[in-house]
N, CA and C atoms of all chains as a GROMACS GRO file, in nm:
protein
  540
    1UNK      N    1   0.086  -0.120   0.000
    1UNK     CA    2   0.000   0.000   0.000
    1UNK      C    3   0.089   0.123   0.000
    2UNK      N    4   0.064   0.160  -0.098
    2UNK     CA    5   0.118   0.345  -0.100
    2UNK      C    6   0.089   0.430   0.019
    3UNK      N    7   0.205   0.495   0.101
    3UNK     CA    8   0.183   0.548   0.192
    3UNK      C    9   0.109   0.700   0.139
    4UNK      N   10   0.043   0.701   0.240
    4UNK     CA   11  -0.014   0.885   0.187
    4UNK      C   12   0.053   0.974   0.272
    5UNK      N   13   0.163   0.927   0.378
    5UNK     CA   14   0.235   1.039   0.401
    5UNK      C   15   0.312   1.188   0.326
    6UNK      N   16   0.332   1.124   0.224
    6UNK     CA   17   0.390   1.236   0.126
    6UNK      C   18   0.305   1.348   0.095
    7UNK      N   19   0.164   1.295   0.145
    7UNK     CA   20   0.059   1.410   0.071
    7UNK      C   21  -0.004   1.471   0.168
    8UNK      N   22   0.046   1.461   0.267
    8UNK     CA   23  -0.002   1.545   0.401
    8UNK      C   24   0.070   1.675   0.331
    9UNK      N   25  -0.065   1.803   0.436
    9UNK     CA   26  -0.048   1.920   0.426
    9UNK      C   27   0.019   1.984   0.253
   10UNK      N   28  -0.013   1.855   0.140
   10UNK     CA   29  -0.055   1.923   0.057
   10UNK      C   30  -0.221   1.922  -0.022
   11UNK      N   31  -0.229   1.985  -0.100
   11UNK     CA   32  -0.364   2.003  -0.153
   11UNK      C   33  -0.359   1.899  -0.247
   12UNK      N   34  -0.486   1.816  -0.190
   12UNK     CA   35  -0.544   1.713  -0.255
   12UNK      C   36  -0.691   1.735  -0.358
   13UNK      N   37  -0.718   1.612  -0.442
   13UNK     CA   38  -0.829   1.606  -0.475
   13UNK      C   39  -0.874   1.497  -0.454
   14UNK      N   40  -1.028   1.466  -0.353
   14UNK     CA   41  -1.037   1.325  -0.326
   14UNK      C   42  -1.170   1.290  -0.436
   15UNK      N   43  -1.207   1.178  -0.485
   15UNK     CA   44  -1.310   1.158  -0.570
   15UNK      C   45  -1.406   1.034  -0.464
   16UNK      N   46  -1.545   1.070  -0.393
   16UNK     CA   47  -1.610   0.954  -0.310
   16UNK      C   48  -1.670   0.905  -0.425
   17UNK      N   49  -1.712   0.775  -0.330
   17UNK     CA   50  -1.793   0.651  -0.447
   17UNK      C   51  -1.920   0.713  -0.486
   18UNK      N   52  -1.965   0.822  -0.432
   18UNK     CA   53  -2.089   0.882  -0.461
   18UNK      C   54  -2.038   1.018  -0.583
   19UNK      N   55  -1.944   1.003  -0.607
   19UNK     CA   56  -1.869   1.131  -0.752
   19UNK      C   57  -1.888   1.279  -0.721
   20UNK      N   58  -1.881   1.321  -0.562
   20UNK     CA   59  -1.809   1.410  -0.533
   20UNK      C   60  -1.672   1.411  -0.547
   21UNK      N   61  -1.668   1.540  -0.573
   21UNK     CA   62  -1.491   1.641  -0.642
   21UNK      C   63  -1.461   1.645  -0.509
   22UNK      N   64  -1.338   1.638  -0.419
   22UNK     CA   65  -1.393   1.748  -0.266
   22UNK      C   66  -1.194   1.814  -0.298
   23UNK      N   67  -1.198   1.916  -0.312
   23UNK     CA   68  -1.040   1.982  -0.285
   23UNK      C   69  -1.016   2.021  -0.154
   24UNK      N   70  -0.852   1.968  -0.057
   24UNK     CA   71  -0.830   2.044   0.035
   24UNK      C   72  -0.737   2.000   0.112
   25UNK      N   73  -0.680   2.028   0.210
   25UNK     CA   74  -0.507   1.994   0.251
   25UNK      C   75  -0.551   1.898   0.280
   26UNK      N   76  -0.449   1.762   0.292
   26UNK     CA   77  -0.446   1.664   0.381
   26UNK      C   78  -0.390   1.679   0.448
   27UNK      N   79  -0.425   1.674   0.611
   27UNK     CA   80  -0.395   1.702   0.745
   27UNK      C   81  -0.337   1.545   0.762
   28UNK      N   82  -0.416   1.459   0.790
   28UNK     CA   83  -0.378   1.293   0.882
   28UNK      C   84  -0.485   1.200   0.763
   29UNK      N   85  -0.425   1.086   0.795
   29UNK     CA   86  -0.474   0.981   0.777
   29UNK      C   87  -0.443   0.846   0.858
   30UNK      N   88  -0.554   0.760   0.851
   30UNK     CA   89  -0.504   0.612   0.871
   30UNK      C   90  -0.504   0.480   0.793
   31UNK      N   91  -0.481   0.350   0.889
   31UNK     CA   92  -0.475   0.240   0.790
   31UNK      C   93  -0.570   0.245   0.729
   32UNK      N   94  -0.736   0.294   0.736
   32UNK     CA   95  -0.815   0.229   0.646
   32UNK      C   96  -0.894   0.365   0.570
   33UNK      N   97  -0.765   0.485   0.533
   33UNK     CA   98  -0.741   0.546   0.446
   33UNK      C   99  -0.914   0.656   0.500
   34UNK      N  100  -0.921   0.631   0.653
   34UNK     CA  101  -1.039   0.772   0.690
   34UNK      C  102  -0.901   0.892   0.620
   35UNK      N  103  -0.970   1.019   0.624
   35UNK     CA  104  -0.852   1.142   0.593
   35UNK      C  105  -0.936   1.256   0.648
   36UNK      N  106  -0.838   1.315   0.679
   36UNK     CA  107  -0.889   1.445   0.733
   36UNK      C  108  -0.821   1.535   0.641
   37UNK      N  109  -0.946   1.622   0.619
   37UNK     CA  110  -0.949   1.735   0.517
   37UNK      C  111  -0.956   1.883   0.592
   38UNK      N  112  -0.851   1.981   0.552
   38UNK     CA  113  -0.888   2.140   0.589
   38UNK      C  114  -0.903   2.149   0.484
   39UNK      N  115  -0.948   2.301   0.514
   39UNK     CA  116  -1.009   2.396   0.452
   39UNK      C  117  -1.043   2.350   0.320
   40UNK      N  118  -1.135   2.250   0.263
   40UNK     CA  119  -1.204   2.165   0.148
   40UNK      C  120  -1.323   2.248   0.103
   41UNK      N  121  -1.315   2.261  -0.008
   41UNK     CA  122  -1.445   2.295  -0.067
   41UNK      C  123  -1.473   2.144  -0.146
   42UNK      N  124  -1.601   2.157  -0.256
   42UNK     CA  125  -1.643   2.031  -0.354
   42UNK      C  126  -1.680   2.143  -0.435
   43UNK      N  127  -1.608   2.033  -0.572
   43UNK     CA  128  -1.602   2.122  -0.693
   43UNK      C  129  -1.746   2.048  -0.771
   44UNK      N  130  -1.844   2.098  -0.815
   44UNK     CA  131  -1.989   2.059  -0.850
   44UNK      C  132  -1.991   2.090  -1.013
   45UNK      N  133  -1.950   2.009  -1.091
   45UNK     CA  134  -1.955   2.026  -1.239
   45UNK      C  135  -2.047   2.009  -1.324
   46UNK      N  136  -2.098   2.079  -1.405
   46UNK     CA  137  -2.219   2.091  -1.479
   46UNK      C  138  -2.225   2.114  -1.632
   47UNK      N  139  -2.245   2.038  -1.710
   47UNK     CA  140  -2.258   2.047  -1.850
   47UNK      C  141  -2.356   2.182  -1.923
   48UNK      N  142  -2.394   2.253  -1.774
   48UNK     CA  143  -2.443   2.373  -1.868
   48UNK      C  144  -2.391   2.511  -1.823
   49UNK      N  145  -2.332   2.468  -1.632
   49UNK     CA  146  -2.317   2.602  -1.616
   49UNK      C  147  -2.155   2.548  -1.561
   50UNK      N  148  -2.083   2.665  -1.525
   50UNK     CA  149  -1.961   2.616  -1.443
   50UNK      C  150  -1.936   2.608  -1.314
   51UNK      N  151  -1.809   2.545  -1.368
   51UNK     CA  152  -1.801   2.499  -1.180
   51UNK      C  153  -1.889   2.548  -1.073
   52UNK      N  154  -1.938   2.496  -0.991
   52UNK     CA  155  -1.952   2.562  -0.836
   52UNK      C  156  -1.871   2.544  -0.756
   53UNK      N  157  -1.811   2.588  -0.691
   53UNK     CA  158  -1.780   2.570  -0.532
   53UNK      C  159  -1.804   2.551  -0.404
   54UNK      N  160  -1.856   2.472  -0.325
   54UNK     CA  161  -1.906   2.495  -0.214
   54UNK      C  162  -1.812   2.460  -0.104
   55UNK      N  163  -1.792   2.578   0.004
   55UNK     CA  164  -1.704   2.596   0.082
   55UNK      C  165  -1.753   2.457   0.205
   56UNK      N  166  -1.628   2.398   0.300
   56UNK     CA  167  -1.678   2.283   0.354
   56UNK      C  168  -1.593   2.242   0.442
   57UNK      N  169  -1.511   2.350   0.493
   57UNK     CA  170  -1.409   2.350   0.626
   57UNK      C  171  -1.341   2.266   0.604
   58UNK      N  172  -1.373   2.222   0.775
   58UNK     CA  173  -1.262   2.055   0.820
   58UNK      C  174  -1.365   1.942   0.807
   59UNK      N  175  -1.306   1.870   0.744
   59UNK     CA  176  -1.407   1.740   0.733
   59UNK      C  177  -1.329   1.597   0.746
   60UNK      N  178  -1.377   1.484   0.805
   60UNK     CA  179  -1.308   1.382   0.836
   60UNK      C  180  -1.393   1.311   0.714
   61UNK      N  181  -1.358   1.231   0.626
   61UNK     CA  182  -1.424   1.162   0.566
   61UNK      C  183  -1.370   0.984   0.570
   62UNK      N  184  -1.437   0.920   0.598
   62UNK     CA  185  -1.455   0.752   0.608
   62UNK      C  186  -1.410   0.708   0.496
   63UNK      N  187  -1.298   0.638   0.501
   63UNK     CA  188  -1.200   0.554   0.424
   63UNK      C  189  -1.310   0.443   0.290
   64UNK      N  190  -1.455   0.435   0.358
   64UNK     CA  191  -1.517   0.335   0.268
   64UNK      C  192  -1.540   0.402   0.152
   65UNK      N  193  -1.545   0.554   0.172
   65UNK     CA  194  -1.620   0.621   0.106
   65UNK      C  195  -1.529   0.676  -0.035
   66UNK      N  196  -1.421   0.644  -0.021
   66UNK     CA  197  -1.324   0.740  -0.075
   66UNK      C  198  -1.248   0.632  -0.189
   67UNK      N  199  -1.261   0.716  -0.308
   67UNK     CA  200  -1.216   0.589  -0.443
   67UNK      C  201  -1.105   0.658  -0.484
   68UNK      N  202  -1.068   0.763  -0.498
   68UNK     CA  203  -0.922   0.855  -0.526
   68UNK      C  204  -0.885   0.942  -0.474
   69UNK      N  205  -0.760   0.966  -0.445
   69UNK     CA  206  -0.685   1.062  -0.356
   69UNK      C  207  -0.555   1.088  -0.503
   70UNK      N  208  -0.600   1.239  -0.501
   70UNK     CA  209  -0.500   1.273  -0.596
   70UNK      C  210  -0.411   1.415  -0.563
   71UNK      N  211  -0.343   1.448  -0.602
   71UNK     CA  212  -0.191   1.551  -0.541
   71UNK      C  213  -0.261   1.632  -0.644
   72UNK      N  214  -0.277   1.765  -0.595
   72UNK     CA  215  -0.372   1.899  -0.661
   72UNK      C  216  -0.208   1.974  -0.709
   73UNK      N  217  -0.181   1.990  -0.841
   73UNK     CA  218  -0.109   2.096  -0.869
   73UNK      C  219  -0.097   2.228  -0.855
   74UNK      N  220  -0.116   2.289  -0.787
   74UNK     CA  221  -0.144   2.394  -0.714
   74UNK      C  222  -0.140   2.536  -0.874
   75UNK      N  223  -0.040   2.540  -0.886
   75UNK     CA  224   0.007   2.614  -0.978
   75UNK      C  225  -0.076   2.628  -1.162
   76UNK      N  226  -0.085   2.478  -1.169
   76UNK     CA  227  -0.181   2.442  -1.261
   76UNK      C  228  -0.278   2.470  -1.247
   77UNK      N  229  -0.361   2.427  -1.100
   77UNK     CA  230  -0.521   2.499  -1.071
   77UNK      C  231  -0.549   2.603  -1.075
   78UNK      N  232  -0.430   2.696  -1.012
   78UNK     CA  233  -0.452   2.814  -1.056
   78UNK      C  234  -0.495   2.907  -1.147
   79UNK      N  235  -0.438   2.854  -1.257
   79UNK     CA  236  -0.407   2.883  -1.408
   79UNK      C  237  -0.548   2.840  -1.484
   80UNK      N  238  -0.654   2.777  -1.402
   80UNK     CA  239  -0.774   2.741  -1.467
   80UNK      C  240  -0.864   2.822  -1.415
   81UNK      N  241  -0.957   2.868  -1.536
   81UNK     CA  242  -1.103   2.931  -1.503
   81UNK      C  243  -1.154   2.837  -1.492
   82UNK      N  244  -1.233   2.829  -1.386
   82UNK     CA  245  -1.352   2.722  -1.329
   82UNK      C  246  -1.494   2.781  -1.384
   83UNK      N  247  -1.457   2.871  -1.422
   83UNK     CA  248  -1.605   2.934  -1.462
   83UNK      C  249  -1.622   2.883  -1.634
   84UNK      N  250  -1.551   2.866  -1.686
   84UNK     CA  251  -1.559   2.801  -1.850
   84UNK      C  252  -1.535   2.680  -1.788
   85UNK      N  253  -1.538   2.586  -1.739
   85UNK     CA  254  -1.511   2.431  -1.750
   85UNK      C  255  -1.654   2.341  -1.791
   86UNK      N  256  -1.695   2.367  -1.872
   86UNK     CA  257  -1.860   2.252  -1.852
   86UNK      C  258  -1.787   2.074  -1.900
   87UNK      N  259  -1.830   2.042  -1.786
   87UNK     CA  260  -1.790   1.867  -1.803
   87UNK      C  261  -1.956   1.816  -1.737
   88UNK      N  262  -1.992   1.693  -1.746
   88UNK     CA  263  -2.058   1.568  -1.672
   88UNK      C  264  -2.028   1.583  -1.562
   89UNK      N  265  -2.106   1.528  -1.469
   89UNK     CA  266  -2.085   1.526  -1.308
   89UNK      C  267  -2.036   1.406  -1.278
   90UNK      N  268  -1.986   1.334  -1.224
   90UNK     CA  269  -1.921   1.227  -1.183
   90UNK      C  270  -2.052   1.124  -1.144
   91UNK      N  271  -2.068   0.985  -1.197
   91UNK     CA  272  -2.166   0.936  -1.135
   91UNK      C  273  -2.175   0.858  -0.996
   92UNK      N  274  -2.220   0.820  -0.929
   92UNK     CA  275  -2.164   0.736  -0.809
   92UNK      C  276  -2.146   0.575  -0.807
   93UNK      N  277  -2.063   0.507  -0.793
   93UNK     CA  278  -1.999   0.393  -0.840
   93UNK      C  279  -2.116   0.247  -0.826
   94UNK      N  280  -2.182   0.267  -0.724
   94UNK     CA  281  -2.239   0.190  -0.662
   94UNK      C  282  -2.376   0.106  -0.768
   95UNK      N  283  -2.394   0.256  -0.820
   95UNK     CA  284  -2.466   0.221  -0.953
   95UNK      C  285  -2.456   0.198  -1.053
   96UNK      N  286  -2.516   0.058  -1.155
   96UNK     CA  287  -2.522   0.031  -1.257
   96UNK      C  288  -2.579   0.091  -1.388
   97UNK      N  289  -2.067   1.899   1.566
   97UNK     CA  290  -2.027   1.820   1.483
   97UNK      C  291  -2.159   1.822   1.384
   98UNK      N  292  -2.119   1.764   1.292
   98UNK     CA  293  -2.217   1.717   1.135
   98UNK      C  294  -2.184   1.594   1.094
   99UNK      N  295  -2.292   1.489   1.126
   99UNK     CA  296  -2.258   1.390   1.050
   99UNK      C  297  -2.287   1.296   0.937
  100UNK      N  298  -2.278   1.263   0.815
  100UNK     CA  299  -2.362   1.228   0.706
  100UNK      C  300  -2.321   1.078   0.766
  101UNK      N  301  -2.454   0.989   0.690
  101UNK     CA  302  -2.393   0.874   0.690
  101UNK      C  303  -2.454   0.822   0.536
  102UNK      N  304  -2.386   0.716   0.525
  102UNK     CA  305  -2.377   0.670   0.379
  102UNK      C  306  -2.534   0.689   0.322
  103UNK      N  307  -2.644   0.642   0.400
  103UNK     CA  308  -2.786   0.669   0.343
  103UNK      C  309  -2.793   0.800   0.339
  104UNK      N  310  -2.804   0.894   0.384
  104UNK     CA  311  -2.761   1.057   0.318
  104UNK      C  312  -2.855   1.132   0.448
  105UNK      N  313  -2.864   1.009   0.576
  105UNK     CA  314  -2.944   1.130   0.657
  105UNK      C  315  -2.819   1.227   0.728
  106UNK      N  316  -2.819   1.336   0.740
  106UNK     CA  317  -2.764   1.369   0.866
  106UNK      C  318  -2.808   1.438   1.023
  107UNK      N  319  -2.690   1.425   1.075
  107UNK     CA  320  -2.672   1.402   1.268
  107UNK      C  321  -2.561   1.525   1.281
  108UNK      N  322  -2.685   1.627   1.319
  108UNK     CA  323  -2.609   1.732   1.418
  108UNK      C  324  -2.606   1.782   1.554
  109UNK      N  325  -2.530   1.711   1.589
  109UNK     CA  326  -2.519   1.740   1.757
  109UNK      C  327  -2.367   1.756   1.828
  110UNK      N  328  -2.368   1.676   1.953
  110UNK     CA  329  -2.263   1.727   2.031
  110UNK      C  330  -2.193   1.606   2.016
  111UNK      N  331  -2.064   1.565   2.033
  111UNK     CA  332  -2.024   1.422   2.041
  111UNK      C  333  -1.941   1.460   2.164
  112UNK      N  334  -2.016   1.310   2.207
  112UNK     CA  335  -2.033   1.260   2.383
  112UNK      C  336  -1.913   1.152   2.405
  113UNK      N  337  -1.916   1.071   2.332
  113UNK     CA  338  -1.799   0.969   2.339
  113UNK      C  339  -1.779   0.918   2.203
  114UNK      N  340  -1.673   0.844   2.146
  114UNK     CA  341  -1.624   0.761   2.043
  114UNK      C  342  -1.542   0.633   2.040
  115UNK      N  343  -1.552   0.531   1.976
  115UNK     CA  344  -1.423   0.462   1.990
  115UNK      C  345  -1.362   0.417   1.870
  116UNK      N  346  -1.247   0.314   1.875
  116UNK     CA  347  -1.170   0.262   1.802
  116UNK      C  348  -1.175   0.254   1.640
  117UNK      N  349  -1.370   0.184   1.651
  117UNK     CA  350  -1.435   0.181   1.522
  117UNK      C  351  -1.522   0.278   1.467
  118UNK      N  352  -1.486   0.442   1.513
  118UNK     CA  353  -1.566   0.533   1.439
  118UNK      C  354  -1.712   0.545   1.502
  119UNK      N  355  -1.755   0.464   1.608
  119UNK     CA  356  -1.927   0.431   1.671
  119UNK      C  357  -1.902   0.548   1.745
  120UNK      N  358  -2.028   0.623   1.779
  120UNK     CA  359  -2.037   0.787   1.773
  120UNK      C  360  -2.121   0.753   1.894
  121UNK      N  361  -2.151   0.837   2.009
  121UNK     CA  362  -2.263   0.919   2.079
  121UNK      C  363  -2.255   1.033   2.059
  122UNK      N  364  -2.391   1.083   2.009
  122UNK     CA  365  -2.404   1.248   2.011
  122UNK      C  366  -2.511   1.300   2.125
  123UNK      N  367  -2.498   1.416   2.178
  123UNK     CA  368  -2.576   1.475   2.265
  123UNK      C  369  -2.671   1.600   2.177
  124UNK      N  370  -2.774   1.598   2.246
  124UNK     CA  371  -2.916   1.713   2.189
  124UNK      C  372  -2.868   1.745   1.983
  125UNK      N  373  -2.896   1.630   1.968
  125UNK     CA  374  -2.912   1.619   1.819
  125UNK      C  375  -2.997   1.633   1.715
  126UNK      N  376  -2.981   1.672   1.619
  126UNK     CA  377  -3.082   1.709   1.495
  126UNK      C  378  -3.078   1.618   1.365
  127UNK      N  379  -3.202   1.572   1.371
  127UNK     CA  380  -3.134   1.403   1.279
  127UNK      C  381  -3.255   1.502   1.126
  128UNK      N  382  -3.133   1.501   1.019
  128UNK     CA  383  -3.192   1.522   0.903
  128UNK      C  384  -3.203   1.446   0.802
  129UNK      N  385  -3.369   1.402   0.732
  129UNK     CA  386  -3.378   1.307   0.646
  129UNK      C  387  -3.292   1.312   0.493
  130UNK      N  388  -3.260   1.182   0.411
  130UNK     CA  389  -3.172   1.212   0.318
  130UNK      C  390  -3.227   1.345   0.197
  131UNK      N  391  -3.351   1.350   0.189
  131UNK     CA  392  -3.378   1.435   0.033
  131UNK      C  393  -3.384   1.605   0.161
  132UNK      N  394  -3.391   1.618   0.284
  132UNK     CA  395  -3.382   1.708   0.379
  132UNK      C  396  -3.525   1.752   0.440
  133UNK      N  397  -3.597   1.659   0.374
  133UNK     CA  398  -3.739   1.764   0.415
  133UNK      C  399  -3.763   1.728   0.576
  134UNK      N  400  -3.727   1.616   0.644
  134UNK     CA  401  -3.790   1.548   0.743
  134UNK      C  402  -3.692   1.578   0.850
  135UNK      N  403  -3.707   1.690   1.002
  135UNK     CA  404  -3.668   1.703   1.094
  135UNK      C  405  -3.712   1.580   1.224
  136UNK      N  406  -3.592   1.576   1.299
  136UNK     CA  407  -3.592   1.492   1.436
  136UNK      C  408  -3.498   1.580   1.554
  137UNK      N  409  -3.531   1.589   1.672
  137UNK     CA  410  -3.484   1.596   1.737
  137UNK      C  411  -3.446   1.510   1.857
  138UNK      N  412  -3.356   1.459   1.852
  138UNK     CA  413  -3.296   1.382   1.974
  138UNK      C  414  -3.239   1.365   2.076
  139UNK      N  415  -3.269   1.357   2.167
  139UNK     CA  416  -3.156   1.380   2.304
  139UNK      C  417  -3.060   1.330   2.318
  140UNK      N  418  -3.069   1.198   2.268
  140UNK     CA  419  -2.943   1.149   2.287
  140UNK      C  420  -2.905   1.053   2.163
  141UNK      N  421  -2.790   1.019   2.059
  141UNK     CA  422  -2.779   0.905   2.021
  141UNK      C  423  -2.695   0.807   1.993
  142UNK      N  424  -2.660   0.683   1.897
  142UNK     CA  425  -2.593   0.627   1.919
  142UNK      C  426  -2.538   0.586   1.754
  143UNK      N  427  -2.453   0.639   1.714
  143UNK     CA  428  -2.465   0.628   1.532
  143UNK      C  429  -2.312   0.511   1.580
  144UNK      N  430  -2.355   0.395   1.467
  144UNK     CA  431  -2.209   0.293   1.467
  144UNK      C  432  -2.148   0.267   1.342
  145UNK      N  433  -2.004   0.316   1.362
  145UNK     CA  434  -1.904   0.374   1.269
  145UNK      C  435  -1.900   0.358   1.114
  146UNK      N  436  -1.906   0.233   1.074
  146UNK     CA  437  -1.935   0.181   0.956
  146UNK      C  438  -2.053   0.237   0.856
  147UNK      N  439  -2.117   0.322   0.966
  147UNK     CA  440  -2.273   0.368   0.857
  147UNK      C  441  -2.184   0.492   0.830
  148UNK      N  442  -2.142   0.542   0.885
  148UNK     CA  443  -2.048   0.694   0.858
  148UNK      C  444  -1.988   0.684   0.706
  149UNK      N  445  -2.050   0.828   0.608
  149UNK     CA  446  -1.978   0.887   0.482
  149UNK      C  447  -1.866   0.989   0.515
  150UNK      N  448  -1.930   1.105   0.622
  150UNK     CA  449  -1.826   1.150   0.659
  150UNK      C  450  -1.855   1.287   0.782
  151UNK      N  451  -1.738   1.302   0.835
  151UNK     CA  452  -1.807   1.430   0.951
  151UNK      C  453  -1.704   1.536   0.912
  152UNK      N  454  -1.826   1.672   0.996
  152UNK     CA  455  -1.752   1.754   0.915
  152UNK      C  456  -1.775   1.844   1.102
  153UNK      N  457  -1.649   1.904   1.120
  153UNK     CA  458  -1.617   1.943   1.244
  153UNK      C  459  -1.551   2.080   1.227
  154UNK      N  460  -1.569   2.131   1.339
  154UNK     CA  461  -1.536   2.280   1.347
  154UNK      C  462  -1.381   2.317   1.336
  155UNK      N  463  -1.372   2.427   1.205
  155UNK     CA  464  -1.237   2.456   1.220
  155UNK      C  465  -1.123   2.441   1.314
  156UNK      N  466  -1.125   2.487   1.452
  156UNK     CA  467  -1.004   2.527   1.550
  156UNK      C  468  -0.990   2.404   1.590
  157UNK      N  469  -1.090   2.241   1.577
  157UNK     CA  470  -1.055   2.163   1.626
  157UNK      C  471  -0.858   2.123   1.563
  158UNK      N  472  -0.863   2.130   1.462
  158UNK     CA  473  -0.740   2.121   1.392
  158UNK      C  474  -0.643   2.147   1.429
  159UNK      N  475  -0.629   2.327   1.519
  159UNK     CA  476  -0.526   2.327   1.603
  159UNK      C  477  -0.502   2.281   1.762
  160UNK      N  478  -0.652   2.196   1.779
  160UNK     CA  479  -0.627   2.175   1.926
  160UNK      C  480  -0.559   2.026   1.942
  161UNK      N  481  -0.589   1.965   1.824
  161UNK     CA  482  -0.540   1.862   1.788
  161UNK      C  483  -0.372   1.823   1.796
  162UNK      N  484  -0.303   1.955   1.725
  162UNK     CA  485  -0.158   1.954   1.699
  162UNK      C  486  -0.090   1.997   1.885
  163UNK      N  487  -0.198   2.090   1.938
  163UNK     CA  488  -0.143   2.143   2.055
  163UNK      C  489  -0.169   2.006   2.163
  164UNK      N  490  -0.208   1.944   2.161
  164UNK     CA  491  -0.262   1.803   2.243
  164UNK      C  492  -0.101   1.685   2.183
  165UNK      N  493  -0.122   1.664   2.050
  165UNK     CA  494  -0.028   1.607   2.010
  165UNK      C  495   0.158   1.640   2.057
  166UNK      N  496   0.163   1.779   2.051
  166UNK     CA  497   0.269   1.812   2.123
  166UNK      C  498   0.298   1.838   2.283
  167UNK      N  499   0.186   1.814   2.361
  167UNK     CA  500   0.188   1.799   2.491
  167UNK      C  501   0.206   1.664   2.526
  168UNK      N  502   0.159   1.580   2.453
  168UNK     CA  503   0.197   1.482   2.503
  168UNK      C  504   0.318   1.394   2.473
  169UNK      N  505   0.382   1.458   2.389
  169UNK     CA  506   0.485   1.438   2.327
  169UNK      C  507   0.654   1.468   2.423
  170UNK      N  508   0.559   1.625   2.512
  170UNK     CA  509   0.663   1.654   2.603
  170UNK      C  510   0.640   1.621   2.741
  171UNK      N  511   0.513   1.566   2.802
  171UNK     CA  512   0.507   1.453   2.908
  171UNK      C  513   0.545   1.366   2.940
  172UNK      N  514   0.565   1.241   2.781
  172UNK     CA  515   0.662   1.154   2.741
  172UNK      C  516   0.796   1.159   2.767
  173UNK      N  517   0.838   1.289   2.708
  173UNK     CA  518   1.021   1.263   2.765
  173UNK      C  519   1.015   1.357   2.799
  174UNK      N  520   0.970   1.426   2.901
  174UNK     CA  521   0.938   1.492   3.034
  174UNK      C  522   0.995   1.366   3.142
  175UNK      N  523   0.876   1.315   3.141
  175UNK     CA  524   0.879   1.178   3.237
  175UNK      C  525   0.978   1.086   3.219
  176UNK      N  526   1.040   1.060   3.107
  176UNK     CA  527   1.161   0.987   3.109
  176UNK      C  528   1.279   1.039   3.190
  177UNK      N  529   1.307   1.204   3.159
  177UNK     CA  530   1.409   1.249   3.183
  177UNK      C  531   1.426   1.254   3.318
  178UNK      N  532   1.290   1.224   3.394
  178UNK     CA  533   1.261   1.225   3.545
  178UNK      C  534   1.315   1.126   3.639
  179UNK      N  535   1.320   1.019   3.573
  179UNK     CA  536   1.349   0.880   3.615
  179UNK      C  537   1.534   0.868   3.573
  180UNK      N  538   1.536   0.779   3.721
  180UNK     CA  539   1.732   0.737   3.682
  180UNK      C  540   1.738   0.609   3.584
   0.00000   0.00000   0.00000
């Protein structure tokens, strides 16, 4: 198992089995990959309008729940208007 | 605290105790149905860990966390340095 130490206290993007976006530092984690999130918003994507944001503090989220943990380029995100992005919303896994 | 659990109700109240496996007591709680229309109020309850999507907790807990972590860190070899 890939440690996620390396990705503490940087900015992540986690993807849940339900196809929430959620961006935000990784603080801690454990063996069964719960994570604690600061200052996280969820990025809400829409094929007609753009991005939303919704702001969403500190949040602990449950290891069952969670299908990707990805290293946020900081510099790159930057560099994107969220307001032109129209994509599909992520669907949630569970369903066929 | 705020707590979703995987069926999409959520539990806002006080948390009273926890353990090992994430199983929650909350104190004077507000249990919200998944689509939101349906209020509960509860005095007391008992949510067990595994139903948990995720909780979402008040900012400053974060630094009380690191300040706890480093106290006990210097109790530890505090107390060593005490002993021959």
């Amino acid at each position: 198992m890939t440690d996620l130490q390396k990705y503490v206290d940087l900015t992540v993007e986690i993807i849940t089995s339900d196809g929430r976006v959620i961006v935000g530092t990784l603080k801690g984690f454990d063996q069964t990959t719960n994570v604690i999130l600061a200052g996280c918003h969820e990025r809400i994507f829409s094929e007609n309008e753009g991005v939303e944001r919704v702001a969403l503090g500190l949040y602990i989220i449950r290891g069952d729940n969670i299908c990707l943990i990805g290293e946020l380029d900081q510099e790159r995100d930057a560099s994107i208007d969220l307001s032109e992005i129209r994509a599909a919303p992520i669907t949630d896994i569970s369903r066929r | 605290m705020l707590v979703e659990l995987k069926n999409g109700e959520t539990f806002n109240g006080h948390l009273v105790n926890c353990d090992n496996w994430m199983n929650l007591t909350l104190r004077e709680v507000i249990q919200t149905s998944p689509e939101g229309d349906r209020f509960w109020r509860l005095p007391e309850c008992y949510i067990r860990g595994n139903t948990i999507k995720y909780l979402r907790v008040p900012d400053e807990i974060i630094e009380m966390v690191k300040e706890d972590a480093i106290r006990q860190r210097q109790a530890a070899s505090g107390g060593n340095r005490g002993r021959k």
